[in-house]
Rosetta silent file (secondary structure, phi, psi, omega in degrees, C-alpha in Angstrom):
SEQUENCE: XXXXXXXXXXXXXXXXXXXXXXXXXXXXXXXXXXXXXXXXXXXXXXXXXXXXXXXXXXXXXXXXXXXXXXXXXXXXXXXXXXXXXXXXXXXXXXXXXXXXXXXXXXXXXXXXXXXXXXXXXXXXXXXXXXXXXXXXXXXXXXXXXXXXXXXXXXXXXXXXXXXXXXXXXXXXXXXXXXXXXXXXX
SCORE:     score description
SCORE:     0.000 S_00000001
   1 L     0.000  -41.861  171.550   90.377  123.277  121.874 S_00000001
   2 H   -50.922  -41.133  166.028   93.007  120.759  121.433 S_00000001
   3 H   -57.673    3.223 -173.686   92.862  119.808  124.903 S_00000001
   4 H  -119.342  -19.819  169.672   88.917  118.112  124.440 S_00000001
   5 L   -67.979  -36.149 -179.703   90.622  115.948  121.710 S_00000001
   6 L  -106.748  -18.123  179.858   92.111  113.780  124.581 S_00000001
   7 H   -55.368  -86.464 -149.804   89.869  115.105  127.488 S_00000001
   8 H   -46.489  -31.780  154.770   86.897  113.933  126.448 S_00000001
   9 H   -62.790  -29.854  172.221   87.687  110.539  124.984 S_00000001
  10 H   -76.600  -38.531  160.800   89.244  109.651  128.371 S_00000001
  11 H   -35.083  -59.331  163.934   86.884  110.581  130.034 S_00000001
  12 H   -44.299  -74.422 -140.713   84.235  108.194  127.969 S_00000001
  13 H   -75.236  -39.972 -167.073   86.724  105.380  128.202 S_00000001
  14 H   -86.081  -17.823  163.112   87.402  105.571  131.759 S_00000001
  15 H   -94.621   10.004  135.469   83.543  105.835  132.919 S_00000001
  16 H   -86.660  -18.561  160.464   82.870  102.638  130.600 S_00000001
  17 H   -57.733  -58.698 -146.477   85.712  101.042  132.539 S_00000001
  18 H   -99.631   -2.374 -172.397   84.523  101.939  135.774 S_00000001
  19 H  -107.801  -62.306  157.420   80.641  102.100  135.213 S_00000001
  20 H   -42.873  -39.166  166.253   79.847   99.656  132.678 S_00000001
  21 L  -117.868    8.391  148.617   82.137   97.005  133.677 S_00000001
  22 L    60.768   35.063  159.673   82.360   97.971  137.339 S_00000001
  23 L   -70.098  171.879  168.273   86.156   97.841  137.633 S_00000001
  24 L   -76.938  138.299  166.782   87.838   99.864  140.460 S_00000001
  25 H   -49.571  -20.343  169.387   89.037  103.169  139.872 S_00000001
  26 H   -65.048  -49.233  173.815   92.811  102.418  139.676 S_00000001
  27 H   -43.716  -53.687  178.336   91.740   99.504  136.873 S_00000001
  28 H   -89.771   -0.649  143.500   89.966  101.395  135.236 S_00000001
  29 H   -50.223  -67.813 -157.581   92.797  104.091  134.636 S_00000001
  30 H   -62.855  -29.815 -155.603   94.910  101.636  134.197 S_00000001
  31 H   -89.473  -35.438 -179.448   92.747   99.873  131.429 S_00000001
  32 H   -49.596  -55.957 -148.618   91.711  103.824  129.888 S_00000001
  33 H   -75.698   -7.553 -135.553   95.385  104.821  129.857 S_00000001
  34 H  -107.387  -39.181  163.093   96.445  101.031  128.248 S_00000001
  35 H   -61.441  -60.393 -173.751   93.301  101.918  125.534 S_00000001
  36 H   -37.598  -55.972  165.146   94.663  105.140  124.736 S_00000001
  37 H   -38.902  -41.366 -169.253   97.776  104.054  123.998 S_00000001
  38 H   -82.620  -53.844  143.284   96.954  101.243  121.677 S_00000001
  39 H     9.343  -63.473  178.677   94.391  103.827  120.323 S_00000001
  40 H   -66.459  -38.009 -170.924   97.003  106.703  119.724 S_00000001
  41 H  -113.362   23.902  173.108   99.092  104.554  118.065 S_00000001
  42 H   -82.876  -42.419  174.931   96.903  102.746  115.645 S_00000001
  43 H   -84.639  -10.572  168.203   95.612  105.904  114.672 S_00000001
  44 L   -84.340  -20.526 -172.454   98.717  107.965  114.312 S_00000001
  45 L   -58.810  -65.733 -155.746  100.514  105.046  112.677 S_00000001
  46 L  -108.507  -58.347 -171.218   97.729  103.966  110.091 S_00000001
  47 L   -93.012   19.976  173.041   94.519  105.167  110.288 S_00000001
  48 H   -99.596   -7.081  158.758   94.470  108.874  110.307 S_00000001
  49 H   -67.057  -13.665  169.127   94.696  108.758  106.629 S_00000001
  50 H   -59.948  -42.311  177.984   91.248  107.938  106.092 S_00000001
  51 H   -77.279  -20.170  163.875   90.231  110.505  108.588 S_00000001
  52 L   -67.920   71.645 -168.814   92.371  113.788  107.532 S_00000001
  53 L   -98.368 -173.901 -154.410   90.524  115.770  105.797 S_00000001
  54 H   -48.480  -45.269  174.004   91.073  119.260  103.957 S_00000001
  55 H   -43.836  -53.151 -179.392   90.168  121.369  107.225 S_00000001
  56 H   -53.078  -47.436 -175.426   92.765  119.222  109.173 S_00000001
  57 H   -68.632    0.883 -148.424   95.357  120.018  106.217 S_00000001
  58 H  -124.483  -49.993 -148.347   94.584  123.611  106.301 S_00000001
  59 H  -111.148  -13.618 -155.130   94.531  124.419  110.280 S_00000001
  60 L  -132.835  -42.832 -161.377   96.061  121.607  112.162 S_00000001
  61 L  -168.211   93.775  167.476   99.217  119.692  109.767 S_00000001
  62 L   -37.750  139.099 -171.403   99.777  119.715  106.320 S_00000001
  63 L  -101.522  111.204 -175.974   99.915  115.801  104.600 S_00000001
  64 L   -98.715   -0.125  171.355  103.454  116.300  103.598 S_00000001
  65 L   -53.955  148.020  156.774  103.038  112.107  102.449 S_00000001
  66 E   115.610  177.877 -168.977  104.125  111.441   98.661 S_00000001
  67 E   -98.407  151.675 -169.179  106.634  111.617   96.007 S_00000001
  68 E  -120.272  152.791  153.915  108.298  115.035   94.997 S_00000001
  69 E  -123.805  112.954  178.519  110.581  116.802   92.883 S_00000001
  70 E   -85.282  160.579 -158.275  112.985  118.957   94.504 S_00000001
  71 E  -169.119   91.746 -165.105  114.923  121.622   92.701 S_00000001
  72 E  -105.363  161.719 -169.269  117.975  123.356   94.496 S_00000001
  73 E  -116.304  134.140 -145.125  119.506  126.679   93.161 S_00000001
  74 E  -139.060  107.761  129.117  123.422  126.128   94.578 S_00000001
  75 L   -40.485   19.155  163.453  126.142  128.657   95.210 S_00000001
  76 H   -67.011  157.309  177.914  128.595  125.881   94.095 S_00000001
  77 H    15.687   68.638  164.827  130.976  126.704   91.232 S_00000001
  78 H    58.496   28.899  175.703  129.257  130.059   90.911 S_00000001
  79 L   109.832  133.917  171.917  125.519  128.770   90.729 S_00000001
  80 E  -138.804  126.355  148.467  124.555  125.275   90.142 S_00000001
  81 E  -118.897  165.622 -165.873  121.077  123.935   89.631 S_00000001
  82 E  -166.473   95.159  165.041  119.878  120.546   89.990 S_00000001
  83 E   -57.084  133.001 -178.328  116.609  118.949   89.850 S_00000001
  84 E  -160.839  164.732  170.187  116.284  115.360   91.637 S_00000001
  85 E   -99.864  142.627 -148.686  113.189  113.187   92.933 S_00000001
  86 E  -146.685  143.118  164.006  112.345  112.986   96.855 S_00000001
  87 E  -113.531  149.177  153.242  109.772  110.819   98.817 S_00000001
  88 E  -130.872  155.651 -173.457  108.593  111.854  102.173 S_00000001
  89 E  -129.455  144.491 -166.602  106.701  109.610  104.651 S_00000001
  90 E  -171.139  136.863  179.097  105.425  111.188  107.208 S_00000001
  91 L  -133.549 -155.056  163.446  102.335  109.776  110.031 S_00000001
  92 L  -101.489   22.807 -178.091  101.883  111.644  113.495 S_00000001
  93 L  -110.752  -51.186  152.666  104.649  110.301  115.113 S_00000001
  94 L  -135.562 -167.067  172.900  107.581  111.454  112.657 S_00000001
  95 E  -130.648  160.258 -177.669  108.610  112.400  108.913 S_00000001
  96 E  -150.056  149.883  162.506  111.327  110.792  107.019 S_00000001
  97 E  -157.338  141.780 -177.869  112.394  111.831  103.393 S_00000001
  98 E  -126.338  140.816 -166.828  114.642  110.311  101.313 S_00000001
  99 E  -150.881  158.726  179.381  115.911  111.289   97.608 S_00000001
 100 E  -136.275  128.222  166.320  118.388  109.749   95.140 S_00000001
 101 L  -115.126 -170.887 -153.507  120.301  111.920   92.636 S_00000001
 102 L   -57.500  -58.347  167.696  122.707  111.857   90.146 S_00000001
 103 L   -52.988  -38.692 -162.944  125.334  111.725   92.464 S_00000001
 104 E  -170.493 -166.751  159.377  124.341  109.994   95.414 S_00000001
 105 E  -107.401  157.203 -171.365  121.667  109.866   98.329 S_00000001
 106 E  -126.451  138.310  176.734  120.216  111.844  100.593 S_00000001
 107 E  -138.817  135.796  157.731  117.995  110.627  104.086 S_00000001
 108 E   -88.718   96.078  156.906  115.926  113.160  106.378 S_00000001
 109 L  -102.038   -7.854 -147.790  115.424  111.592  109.946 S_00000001
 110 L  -127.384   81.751 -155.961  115.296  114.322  111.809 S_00000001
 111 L  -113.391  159.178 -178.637  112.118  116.507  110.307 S_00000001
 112 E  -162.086  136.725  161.380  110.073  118.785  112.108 S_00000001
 113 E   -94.134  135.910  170.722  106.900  121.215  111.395 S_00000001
 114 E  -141.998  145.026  168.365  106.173  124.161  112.777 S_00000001
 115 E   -85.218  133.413  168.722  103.686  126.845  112.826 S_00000001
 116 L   -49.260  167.414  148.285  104.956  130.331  111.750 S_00000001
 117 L   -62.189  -30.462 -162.451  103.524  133.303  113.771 S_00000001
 118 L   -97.968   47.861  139.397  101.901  134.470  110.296 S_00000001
 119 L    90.704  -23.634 -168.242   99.778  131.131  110.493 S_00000001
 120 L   -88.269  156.537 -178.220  101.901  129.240  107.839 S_00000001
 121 E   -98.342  140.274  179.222  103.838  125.531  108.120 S_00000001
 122 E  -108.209  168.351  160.728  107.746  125.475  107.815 S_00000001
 123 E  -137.214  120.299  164.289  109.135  121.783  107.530 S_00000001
 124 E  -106.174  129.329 -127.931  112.500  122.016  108.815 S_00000001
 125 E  -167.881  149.470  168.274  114.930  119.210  108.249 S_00000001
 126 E  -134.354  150.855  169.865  118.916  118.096  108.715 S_00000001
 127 E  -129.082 -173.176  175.704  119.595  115.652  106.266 S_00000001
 128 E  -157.393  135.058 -173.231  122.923  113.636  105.387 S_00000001
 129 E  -118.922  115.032 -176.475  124.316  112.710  101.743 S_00000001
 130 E   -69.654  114.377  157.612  125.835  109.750  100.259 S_00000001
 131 E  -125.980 -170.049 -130.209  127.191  110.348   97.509 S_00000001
 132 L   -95.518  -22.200  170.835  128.256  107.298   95.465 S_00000001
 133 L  -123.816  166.668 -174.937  132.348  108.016   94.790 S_00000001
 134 L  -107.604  113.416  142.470  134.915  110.109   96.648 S_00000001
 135 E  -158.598 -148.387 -146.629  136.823  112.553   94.838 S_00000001
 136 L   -90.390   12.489 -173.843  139.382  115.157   95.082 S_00000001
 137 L  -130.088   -0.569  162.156  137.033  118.038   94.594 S_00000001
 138 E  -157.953  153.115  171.105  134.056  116.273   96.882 S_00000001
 139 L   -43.396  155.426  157.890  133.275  114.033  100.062 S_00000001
 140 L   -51.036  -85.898 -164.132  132.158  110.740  100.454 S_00000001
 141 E  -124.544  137.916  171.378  129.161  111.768  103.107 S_00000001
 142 E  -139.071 -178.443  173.617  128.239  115.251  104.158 S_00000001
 143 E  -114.131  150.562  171.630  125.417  116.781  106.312 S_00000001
 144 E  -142.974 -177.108  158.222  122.623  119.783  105.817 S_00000001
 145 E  -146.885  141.359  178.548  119.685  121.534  106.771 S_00000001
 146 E  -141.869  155.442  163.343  117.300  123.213  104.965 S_00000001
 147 E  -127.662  110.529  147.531  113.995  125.230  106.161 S_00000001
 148 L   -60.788   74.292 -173.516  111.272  125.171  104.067 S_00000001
 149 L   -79.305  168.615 -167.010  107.764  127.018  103.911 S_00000001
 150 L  -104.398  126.377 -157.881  104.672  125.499  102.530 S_00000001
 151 L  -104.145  -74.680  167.533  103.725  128.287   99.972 S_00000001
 152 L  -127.581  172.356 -162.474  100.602  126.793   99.434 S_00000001
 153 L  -112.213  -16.240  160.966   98.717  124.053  100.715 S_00000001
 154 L   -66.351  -11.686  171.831   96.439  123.271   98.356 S_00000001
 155 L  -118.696  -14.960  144.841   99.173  122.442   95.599 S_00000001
 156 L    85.843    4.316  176.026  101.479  121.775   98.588 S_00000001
 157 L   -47.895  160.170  167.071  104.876  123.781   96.682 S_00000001
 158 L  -155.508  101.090 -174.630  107.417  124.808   98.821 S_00000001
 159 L   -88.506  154.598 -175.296  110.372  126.984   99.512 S_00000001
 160 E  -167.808 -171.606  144.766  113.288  127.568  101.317 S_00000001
 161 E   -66.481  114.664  175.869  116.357  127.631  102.232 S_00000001
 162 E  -124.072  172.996  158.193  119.454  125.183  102.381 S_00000001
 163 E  -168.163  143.523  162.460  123.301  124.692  103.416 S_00000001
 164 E   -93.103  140.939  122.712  125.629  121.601  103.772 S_00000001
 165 L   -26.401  -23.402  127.855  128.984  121.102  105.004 S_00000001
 166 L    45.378   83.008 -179.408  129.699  119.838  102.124 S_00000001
 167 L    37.177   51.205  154.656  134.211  119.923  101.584 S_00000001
 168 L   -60.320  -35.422 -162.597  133.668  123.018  104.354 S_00000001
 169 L   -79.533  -12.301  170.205  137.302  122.249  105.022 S_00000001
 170 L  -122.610   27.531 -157.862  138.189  123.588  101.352 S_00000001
 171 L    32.752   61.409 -120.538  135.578  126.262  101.081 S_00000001
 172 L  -152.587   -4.960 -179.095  133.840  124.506   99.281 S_00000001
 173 L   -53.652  148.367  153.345  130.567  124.282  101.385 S_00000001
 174 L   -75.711  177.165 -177.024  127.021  124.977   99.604 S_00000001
 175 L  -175.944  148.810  138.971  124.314  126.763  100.459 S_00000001
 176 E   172.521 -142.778 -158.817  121.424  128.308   98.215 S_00000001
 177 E  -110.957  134.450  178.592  117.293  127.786   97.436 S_00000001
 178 E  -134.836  153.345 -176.562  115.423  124.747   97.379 S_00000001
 179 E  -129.709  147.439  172.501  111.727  124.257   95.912 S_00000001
 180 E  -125.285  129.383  136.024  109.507  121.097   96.419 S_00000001
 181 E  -128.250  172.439  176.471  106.955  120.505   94.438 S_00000001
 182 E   -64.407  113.535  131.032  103.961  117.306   94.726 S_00000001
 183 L   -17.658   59.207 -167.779  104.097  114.946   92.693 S_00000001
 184 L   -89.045  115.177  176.043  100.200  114.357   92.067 S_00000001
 185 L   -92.730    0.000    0.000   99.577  110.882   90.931 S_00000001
């Protein structure tokens, strides 16, 4: 089915190229493939929020757009918890998420979705953390990953998993449970 999302508009585009304005077939390829592009990436950039509606959010991508509150459960010092506020941005071309806590910052470039087999979206993520002083019991900058499922999609929570590197060199790395939930403004 997915494959009629791009047939069929090329199709259209390249027999109004070549019938309606009675270019040659390489031109009008060239001029189909040159729409599509500009096409793909007006509407993945900008314009598919108008157009995404609840079916799309349900069967094809969750809209993972908006502000958050994240809420990790820590093995540090024997359990830590720590509530902090997180934006993600997200179009069809990537996701980004970024969050600033007590300590420091955190940036997601590297984000990914996936469908489970049992039908549900993970967001899977490596992030890297600022945080704003160095001292003798933690780093400067460290790295993570966490995998996340989308528990539900109509309230958009989410759970997972995380772990950092985090003063790994003093066995001192984290790990533990992280929850998002939406902001709804």
């Amino acid at each position: 089915m997915k494959v009629w999302i791009i047939v069929i508009p090329t199709l259209a585009l390249f027999l109004m190229y070549s019938v309606c304005f009675g270019q040659d077939y390489l031109s009008a390829a060239s001029s189909t493939v040159s729409t599509l592009t500009i096409l793909a990436w007006f509407f993945g950039k900008y314009a598919w929020r108008y157009f995404y509606i609840d079916f799309m959010k349900k069967h094809i991508c969750p809209d993972f757009n908006g502000r958050w509150v994240g809420k990790i459960s820590s093995n540090y010092a024997g359990g830590t918890e720590v509530s902090f506020p997180i934006e993600i941005e997200a179009d069809f071309f990537k996701i980004r998420m970024k969050a600033n806590t007590t300590v420091g910052r955190t940036y997601a470039d590297y984000c990914r979705v996936i469908r489970t087999q049992d039908d549900s979206f993970e967001l899977i993520y490596v992030f890297e953390g600022h945080n704003k002083t160095q001292t003798g019991t933690d780093t400067a900058y460290y790295d993570g990953a966490a995998r996340v499922t989308v528990d539900d999609i109509s309230t958009m929570k989410m759970s997972g998993l995380f772990w950092t590197n985090r003063c790994w060199n003093q066995n001192k790395n984290t790990a533990g449970r992280i929850d998002f939930e939406k902001i709804v403004d």
